[in-house]
C-alpha positions in Angstrom: -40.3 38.9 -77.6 -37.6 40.4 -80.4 -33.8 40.0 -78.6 -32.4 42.5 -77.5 -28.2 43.0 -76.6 -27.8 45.4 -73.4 -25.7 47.9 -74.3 -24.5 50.4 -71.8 -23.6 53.8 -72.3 -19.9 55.5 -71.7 -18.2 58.3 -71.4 -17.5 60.8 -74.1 -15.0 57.9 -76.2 -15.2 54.6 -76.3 -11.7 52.8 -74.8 -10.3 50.3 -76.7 -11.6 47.7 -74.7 -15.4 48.5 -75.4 -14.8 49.1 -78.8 -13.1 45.5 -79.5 -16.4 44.3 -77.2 -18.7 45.7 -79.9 -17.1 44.5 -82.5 -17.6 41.0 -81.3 -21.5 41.8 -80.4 -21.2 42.6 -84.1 -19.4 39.6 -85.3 -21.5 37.3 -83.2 -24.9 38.9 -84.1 -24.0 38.7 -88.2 -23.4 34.7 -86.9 -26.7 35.0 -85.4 -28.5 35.5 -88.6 -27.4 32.6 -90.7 -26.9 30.2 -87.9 -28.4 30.9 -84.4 -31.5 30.3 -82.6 -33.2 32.1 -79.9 -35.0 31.9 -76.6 -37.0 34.0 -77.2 -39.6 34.1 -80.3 -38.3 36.2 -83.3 -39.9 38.7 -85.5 -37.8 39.1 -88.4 -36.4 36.8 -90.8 -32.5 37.3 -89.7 -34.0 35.5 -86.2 -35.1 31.9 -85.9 -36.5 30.8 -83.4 -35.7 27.1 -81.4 -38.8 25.6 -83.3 -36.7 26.2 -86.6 -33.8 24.0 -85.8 -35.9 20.5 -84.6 -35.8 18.6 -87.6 -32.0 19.2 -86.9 -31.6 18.4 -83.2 -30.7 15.1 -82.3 -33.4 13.2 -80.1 -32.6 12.5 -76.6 -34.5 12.1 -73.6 -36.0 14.9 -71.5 -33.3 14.2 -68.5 -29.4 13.3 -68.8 -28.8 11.0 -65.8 -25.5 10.8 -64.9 -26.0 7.5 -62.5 -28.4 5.4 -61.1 -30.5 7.5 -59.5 -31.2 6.2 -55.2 -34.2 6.3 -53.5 -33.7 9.7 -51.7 -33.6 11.4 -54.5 -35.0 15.1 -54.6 -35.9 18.0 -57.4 -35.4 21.9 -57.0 -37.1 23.7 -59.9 -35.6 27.0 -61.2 -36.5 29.9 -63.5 -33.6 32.0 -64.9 -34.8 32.8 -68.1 -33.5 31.2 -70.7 -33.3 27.2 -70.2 -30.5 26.1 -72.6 -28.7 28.7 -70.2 -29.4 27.4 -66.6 -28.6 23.8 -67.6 -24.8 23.6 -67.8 -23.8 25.3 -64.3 -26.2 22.8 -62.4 -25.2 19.6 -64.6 -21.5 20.1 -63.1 -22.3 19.8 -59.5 -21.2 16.6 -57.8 -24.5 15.1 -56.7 -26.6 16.6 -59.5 -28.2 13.8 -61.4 -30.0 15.1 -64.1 -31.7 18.7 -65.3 -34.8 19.0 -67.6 -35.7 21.8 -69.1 -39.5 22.6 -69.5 -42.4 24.7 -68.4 -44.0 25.7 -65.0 -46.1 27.7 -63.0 -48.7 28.3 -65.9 -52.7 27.4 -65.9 -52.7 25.3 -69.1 -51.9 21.3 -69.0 -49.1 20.2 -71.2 -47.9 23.5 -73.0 -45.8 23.9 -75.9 -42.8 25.8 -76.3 -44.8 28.0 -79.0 -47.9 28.5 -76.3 -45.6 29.5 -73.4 -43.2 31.8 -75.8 -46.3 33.7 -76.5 -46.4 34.7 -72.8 -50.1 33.2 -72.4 -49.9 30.5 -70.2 -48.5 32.3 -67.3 -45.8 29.8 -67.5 -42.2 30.1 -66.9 -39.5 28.6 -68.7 -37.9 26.9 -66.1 -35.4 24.1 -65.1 -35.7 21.0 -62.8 -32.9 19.6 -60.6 -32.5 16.0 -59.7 -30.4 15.4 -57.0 -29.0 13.3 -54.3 -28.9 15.3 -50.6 -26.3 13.4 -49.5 -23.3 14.8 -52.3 -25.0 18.2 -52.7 -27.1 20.5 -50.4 -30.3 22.7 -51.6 -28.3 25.7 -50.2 -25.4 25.2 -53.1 -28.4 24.6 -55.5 -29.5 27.8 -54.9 -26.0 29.7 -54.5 -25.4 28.4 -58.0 -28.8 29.7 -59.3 -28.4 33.0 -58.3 -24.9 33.7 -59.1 -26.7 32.6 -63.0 -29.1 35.8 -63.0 -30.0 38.7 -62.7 -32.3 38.9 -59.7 -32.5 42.8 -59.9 -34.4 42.4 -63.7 -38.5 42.3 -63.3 -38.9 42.0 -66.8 -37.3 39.0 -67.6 -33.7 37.6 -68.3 -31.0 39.6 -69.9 -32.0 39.9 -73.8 -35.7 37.5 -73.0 -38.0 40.0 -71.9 -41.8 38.7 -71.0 -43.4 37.2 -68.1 -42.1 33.5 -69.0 -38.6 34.7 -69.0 -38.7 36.0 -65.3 -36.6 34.7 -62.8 -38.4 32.3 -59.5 -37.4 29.6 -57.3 -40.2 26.4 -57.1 -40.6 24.9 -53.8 -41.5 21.6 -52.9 -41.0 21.9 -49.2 -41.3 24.2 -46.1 -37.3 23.4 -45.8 -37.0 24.8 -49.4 -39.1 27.3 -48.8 -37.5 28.9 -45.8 -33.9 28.2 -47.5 -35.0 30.4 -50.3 -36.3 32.9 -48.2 -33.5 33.1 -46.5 -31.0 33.8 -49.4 -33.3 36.0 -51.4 -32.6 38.1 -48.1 -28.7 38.0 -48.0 -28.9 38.1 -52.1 -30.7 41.8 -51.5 -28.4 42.7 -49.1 -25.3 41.4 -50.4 -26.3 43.7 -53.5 -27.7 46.4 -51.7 -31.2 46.2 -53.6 -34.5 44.4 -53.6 -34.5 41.5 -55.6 -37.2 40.8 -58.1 -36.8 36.3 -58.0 -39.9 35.1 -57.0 -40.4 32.2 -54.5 -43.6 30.4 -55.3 -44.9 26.8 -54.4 -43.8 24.1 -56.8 -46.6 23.7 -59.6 -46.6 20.7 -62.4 -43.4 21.1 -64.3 -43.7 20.3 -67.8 -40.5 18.6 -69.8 -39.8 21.0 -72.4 -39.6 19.3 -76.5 -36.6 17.0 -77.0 -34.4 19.4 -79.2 -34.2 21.8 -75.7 -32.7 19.2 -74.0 -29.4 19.8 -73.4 -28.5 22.0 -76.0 -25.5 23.5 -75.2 -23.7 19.5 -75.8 -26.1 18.8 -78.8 -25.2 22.7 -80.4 -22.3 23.9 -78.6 -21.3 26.7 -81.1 -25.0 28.2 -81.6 -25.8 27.6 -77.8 -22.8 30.0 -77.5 -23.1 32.7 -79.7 -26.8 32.7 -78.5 -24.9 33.4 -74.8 -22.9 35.7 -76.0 -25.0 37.5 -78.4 -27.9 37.3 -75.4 -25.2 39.9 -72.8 -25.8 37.0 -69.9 -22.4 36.3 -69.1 -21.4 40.5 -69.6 -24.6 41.3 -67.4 -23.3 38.6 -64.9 -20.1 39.9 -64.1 -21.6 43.4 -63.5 -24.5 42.3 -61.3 -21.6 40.1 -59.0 -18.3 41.2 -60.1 -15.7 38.5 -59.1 -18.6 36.0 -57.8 -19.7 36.2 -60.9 -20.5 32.2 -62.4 -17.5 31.3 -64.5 -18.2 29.7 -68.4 -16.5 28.4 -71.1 
């Protein structure tokens, strides 16, 4: 799907604020054609798309453990769009041993990012957790994943638009389960709407290509004009106001 930046409308003249806002949207998307890559697929030559930059990306493995992982280890699986995206607020969390980004919930074995991007699959691009229950609890997994979308969007995720951009919690127990059930209820209530996450039972999860993995340490300037350019951090702040997820 062909990006596109949210742009809201305003009164009769722009304040000064918005104005030095677009200006930046403008700066960041003239970046975006020389140097950026996308989540989602482009359609023009001033877009590239993840594929693009490969040959460029170092190789590293599909998880980044931080420690020897113990026997009681568990996974959470998340979609929030965008992957690069939902990797960095989850790698900070005490207890968090590692995040992979990859592919879930489709009806093809062993997809590639160019298969799934396409919308095909019925995959989502998606994120899995591993963790250790006794330093962090599912329930701050999941009040970290929502305060990192848009749960109100049914189309996707901020600029990513398509069905493998939507947002949806995997579950691999009934404990999960009724945890996530239970905060997509105070979630809707808390923003005084029905929420459009799905919950849905954990299906094979696919590690995405090497050169997704951890993008934002291995491309820290494009993964950030890609953020910036993408609205997810503007959308954020007015879907939760001051519970909005803080990034650098």
């Amino acid at each position: 799907m062909t990006k596109l930046i949210r742009q809201q409308s305003i009164g009769i003249q722009l304040p000064v604020r918005a104005i030095a806002h677009k200006l930046l949207v403008g700066i960041s998307l003239f970046v975006l054609g020389f140097t950026t890559v996308a989540c989602s697929p482009a359609d023009s030559a001033a877009q590239v798309t993840k594929e693009s930059v490969s040959t460029e990306s170092v190789a590293i493995s599909a998880t980044t453990t931080k420690e020897v992982l113990p026997e009681t280890i568990e996974t959470a699986t998340f979609a929030g769009g965008c992957f690069w995206c939902m990797e960095p607020p989850f790698d900070a969390l005490p207890g968090v041993l590692s995040t992979t980004s990859g592919y879930t919930g489709g009806q093809v074995a062993n997809p590639t990012y160019t298969q799934v991007s396409n919308g095909n699959t019925g995959h989502f691009e998606a994120m899995q957790v591993t963790y250790d229950p006794s330093q962090v609890a599912y329930e701050t997994l999941l009040d970290t994943f929502w305060h990192n979308i848009d749960p109100l969007d049914n189309q996707g995720q901020f600029c990513d638009k398509g069905s493998q951009y939507r947002s949806a919690i995997f579950y691999d127990t009934t404990e999960q389960q009724q945890l996530a059930e239970a905060a997509k209820q105070t979630v809707a209530s808390q923003l005084g709407s029905s929420v459009a996450t799905e919950i849905l039972p954990a299906a094979p999860f696919y590690p995405a290509e090497d050169y997704h993995q951890d993008y934002y340490q291995t491309h820290p300037v494009r993964y950030r004009v890609y953020r910036f350019g993408c609205g997810r951090d503007q959308r954020l702040s007015e879907v939760w106001g001051e519970d909005a997820a803080a990034h650098d």
